[in-house]
N, CA, C and O atoms as a GROMACS GRO file, in nm:
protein
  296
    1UNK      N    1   1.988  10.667   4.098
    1UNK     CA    2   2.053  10.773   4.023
    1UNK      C    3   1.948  10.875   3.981
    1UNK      O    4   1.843  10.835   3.930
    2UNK      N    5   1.963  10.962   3.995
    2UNK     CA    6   1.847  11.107   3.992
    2UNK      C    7   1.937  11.133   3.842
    2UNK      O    8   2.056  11.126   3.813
    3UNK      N    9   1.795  11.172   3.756
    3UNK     CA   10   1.836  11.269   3.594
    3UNK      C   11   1.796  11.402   3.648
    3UNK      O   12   1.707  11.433   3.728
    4UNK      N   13   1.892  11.480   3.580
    4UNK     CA   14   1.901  11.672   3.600
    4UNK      C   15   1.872  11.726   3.467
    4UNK      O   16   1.957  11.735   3.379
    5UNK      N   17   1.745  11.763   3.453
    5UNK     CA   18   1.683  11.853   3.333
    5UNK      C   19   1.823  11.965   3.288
    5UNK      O   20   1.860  12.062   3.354
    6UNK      N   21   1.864  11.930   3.198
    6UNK     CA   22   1.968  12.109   3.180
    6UNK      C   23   1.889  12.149   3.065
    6UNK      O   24   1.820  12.074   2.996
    7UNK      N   25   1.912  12.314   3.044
    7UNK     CA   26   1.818  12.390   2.982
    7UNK      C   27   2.008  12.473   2.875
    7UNK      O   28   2.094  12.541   2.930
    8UNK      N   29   2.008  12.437   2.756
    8UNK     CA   30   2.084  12.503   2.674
    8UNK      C   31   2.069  12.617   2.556
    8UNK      O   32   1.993  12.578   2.468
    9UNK      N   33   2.102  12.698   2.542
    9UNK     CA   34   2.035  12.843   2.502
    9UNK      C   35   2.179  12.860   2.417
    9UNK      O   36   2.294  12.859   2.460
   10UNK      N   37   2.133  12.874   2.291
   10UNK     CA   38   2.229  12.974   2.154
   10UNK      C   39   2.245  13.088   2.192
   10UNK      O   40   2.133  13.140   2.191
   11UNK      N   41   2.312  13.152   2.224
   11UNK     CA   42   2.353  13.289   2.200
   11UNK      C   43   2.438  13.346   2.064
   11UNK      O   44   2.486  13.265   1.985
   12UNK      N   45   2.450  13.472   2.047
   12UNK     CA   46   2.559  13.464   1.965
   12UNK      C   47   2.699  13.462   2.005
   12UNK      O   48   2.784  13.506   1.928
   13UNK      N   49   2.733  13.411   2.124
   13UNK     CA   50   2.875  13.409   2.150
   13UNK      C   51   2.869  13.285   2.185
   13UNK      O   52   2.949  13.251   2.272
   14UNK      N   53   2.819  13.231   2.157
   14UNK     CA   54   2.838  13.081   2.174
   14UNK      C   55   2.698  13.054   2.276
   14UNK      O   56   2.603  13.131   2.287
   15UNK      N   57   2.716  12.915   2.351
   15UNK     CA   58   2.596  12.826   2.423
   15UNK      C   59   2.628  12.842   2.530
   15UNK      O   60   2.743  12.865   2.566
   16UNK      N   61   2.463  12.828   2.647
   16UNK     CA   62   2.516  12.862   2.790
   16UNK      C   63   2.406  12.740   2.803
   16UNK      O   64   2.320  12.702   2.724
   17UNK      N   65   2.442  12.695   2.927
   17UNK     CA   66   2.391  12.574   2.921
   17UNK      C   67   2.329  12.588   3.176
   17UNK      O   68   2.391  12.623   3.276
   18UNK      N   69   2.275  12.568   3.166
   18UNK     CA   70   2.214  12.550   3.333
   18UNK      C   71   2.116  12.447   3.372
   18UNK      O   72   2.020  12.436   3.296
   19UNK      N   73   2.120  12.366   3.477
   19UNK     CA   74   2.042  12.260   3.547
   19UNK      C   75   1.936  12.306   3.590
   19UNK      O   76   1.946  12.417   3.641
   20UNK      N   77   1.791  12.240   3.588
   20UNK     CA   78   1.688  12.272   3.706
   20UNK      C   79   1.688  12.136   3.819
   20UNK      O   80   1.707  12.015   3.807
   21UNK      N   81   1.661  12.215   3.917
   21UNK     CA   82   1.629  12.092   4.027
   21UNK      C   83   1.802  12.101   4.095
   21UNK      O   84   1.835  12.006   4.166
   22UNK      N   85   1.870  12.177   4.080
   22UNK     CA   86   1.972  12.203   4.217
   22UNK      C   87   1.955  12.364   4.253
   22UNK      O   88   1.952  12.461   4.178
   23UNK      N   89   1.944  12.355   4.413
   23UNK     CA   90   2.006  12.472   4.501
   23UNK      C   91   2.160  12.515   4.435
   23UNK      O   92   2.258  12.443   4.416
   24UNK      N   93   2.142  12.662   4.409
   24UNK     CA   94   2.290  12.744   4.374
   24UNK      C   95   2.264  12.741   4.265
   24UNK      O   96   2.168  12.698   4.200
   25UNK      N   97   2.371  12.799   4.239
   25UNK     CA   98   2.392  12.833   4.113
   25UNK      C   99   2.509  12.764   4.000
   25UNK      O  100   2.629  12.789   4.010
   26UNK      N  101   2.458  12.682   3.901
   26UNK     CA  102   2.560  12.659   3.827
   26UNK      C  103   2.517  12.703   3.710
   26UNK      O  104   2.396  12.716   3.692
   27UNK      N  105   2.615  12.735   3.604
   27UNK     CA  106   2.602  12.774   3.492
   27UNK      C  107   2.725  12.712   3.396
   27UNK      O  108   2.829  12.675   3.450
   28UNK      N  109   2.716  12.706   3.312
   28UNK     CA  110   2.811  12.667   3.212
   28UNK      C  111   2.789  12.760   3.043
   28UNK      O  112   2.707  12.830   2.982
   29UNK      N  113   2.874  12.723   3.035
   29UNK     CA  114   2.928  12.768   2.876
   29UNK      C  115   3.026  12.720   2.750
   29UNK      O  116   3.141  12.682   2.773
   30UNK      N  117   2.992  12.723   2.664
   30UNK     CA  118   3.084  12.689   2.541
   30UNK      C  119   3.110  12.745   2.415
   30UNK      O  120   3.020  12.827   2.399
   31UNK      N  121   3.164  12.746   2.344
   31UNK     CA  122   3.145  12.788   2.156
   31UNK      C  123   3.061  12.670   2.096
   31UNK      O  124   3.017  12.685   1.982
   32UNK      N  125   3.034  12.548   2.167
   32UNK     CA  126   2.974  12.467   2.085
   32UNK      C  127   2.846  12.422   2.208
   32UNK      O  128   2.856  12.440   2.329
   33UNK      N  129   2.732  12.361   2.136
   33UNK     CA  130   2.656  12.256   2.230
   33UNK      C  131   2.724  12.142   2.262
   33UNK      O  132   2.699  12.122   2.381
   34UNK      N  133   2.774  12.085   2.235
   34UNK     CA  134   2.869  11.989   2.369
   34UNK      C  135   2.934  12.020   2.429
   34UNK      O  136   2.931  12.007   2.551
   35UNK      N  137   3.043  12.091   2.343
   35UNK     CA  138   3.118  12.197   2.483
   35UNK      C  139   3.049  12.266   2.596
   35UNK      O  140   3.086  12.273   2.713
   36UNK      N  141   2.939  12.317   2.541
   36UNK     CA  142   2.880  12.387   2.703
   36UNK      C  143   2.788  12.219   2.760
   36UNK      O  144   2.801  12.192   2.880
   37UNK      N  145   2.750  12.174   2.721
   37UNK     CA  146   2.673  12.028   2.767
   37UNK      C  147   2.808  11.999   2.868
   37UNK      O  148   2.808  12.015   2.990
   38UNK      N  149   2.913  11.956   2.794
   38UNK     CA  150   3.016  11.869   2.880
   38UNK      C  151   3.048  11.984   3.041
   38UNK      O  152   3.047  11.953   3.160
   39UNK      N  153   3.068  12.095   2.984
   39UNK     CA  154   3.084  12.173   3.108
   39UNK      C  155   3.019  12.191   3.198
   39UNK      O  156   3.074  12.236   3.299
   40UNK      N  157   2.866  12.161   3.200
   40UNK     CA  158   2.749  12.170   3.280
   40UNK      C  159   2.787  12.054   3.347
   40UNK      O  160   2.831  12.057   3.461
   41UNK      N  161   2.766  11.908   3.253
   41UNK     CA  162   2.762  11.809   3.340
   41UNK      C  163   2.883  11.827   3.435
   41UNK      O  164   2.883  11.833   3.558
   42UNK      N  165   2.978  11.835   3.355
   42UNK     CA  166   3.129  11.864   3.488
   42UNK      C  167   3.066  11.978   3.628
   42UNK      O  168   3.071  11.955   3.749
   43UNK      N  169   3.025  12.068   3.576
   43UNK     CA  170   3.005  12.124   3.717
   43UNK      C  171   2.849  12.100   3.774
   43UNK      O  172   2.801  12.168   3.865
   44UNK      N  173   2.779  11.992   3.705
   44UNK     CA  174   2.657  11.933   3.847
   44UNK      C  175   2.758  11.854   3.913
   44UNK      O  176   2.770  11.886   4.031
   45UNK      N  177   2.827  11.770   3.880
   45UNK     CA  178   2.936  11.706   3.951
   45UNK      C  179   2.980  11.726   4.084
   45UNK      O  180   2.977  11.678   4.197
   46UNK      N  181   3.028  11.833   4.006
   46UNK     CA  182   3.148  11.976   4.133
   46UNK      C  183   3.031  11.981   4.205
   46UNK      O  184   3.036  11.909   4.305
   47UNK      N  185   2.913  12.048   4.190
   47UNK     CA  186   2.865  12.102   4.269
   47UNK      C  187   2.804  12.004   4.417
   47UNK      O  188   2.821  12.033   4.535
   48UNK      N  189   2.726  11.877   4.355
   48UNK     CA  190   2.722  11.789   4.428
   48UNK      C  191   2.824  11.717   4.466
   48UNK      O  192   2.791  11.662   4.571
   49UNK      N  193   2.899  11.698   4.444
   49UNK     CA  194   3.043  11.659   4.551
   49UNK      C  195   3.045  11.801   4.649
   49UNK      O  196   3.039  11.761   4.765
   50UNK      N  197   3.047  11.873   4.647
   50UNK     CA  198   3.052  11.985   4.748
   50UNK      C  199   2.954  11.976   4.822
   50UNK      O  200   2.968  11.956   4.942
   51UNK      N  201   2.859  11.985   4.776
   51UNK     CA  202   2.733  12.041   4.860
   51UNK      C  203   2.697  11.896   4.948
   51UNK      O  204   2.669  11.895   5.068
   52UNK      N  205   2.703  11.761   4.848
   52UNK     CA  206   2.610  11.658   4.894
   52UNK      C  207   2.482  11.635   4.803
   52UNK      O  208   2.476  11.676   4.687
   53UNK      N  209   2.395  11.574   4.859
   53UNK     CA  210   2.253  11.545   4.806
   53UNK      C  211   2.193  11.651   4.814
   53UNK      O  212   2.121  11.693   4.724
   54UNK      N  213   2.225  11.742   4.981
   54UNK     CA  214   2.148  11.831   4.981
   54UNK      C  215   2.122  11.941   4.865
   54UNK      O  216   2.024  12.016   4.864
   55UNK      N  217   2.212  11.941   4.777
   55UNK     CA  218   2.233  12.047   4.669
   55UNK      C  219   2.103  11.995   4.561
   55UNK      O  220   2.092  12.055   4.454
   56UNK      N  221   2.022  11.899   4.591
   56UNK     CA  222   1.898  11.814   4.469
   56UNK      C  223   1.794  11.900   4.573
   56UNK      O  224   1.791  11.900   4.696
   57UNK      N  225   1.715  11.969   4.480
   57UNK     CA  226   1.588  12.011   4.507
   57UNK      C  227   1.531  11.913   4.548
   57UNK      O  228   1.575  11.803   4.515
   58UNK      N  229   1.407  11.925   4.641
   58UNK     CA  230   1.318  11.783   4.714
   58UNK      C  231   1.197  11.782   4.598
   58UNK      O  232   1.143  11.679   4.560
   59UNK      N  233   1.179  11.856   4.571
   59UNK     CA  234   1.068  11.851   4.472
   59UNK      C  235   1.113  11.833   4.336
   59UNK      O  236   1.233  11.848   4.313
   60UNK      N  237   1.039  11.805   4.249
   60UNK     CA  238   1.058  11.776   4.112
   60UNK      C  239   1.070  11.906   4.037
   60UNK      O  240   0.968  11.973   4.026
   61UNK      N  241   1.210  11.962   3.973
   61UNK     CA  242   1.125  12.049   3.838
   61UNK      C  243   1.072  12.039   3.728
   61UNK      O  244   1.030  11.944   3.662
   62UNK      N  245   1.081  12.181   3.708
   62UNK     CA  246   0.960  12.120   3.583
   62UNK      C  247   0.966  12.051   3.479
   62UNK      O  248   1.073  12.054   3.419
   63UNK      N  249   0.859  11.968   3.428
   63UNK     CA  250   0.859  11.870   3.359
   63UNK      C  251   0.857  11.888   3.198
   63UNK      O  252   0.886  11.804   3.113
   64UNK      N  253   0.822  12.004   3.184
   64UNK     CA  254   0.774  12.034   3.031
   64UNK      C  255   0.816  12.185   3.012
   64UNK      O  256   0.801  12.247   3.118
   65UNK      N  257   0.862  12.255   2.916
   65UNK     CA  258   0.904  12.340   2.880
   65UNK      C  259   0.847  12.370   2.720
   65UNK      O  260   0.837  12.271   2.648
   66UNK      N  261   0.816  12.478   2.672
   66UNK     CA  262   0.795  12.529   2.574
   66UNK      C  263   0.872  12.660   2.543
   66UNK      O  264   0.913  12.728   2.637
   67UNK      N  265   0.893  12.699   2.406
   67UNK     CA  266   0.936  12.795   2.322
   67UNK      C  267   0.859  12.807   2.196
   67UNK      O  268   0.841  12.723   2.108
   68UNK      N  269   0.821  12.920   2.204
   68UNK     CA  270   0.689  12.941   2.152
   68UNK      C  271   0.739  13.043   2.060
   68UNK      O  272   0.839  13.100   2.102
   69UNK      N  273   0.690  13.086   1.932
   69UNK     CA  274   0.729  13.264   1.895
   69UNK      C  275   0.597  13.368   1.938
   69UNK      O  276   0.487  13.316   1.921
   70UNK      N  277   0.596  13.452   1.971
   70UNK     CA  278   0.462  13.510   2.006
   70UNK      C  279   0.403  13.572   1.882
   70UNK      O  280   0.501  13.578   1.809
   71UNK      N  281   0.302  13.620   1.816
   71UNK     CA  282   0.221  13.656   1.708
   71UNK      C  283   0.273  13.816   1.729
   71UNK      O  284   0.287  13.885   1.628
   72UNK      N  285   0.296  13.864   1.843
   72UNK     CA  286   0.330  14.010   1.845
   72UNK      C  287   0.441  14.065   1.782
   72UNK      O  288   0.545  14.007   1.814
   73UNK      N  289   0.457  14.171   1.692
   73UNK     CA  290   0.557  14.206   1.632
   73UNK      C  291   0.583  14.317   1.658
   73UNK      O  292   0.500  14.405   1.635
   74UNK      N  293   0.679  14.341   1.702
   74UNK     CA  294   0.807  14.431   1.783
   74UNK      C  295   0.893  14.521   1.652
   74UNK      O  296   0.988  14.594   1.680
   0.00000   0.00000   0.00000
Protein backbone atom coordinates (compact mmCIF):
# COMPACT_ATOMS: atom_id res chain seq x y z
CA UNK A 1 0.00 0.00 0.00
CA UNK A 2 1.77 3.34 -1.11
CA UNK A 3 0.96 6.68 1.46
CA UNK A 4 0.14 10.02 -0.73
CA UNK A 5 1.62 13.21 0.95
CA UNK A 6 -1.61 15.73 0.50
CA UNK A 7 -0.72 19.34 0.99
CA UNK A 8 -4.02 21.42 2.61
CA UNK A 9 -4.07 25.25 2.42
CA UNK A 10 -6.76 27.78 4.41
CA UNK A 11 -8.03 30.09 2.22
CA UNK A 12 -10.62 32.43 3.00
CA UNK A 13 -13.30 30.59 1.22
CA UNK A 14 -12.71 27.70 2.73
CA UNK A 15 -9.70 24.65 2.30
CA UNK A 16 -8.17 23.30 -0.86
CA UNK A 17 -6.52 20.37 -0.32
CA UNK A 18 -3.92 18.42 -3.42
CA UNK A 19 -1.65 15.14 -3.49
CA UNK A 20 2.14 14.99 -4.34
CA UNK A 21 3.48 11.96 -6.06
CA UNK A 22 0.48 11.49 -8.77
CA UNK A 23 0.61 12.36 -12.59
CA UNK A 24 -2.57 14.90 -13.34
CA UNK A 25 -4.16 16.78 -11.74
CA UNK A 26 -6.31 16.43 -8.70
CA UNK A 27 -7.48 18.99 -6.51
CA UNK A 28 -10.07 19.12 -3.92
CA UNK A 29 -11.96 21.45 -1.77
CA UNK A 30 -14.15 22.16 1.23
CA UNK A 31 -15.61 24.81 3.90
CA UNK A 32 -13.92 22.65 6.39
CA UNK A 33 -10.41 20.60 6.73
CA UNK A 34 -12.06 17.31 6.57
CA UNK A 35 -14.36 18.17 4.17
CA UNK A 36 -11.67 19.09 1.71
CA UNK A 37 -9.33 16.00 3.31
CA UNK A 38 -12.36 13.57 2.62
CA UNK A 39 -12.70 14.97 -0.96
CA UNK A 40 -9.06 14.60 -1.88
CA UNK A 41 -8.89 11.19 -0.57
CA UNK A 42 -12.18 10.39 -2.69
CA UNK A 43 -10.62 11.69 -5.75
CA UNK A 44 -6.86 9.94 -5.34
CA UNK A 45 -9.25 7.07 -5.50
CA UNK A 46 -11.07 8.18 -8.75
CA UNK A 47 -8.08 9.03 -10.10
CA UNK A 48 -6.20 5.78 -9.63
CA UNK A 49 -9.00 3.57 -10.52
CA UNK A 50 -8.84 5.41 -13.85
CA UNK A 51 -5.52 5.82 -14.59
CA UNK A 52 -4.05 2.54 -12.74
CA UNK A 53 -0.70 2.53 -10.87
CA UNK A 54 0.55 4.30 -13.63
CA UNK A 55 -1.04 7.54 -12.22
CA UNK A 56 1.92 7.02 -8.82
CA UNK A 57 4.93 8.99 -9.66
CA UNK A 58 8.12 6.42 -9.83
CA UNK A 59 10.02 8.57 -7.73
CA UNK A 60 9.39 9.69 -4.29
CA UNK A 61 8.03 13.27 -3.45
CA UNK A 62 9.07 15.37 -1.39
CA UNK A 63 9.71 14.46 1.93
CA UNK A 64 9.76 17.59 4.01
CA UNK A 65 8.03 20.77 3.54
CA UNK A 66 8.35 24.06 5.35
CA UNK A 67 6.31 27.36 5.91
CA UNK A 68 8.29 29.81 7.00
CA UNK A 69 7.19 33.78 7.48
CA UNK A 70 9.91 35.75 5.71
CA UNK A 71 11.56 38.82 7.87
CA UNK A 72 10.61 41.04 4.74
CA UNK A 73 7.84 43.43 5.20
CA UNK A 74 5.61 44.25 2.38
Amino acid sequence: MNRIKVIVEKHPEGYVAYPLGLKGVVIAEGDTYDEALADVESAIRFHIETFGNEALETESPVLESYVIESKIAV
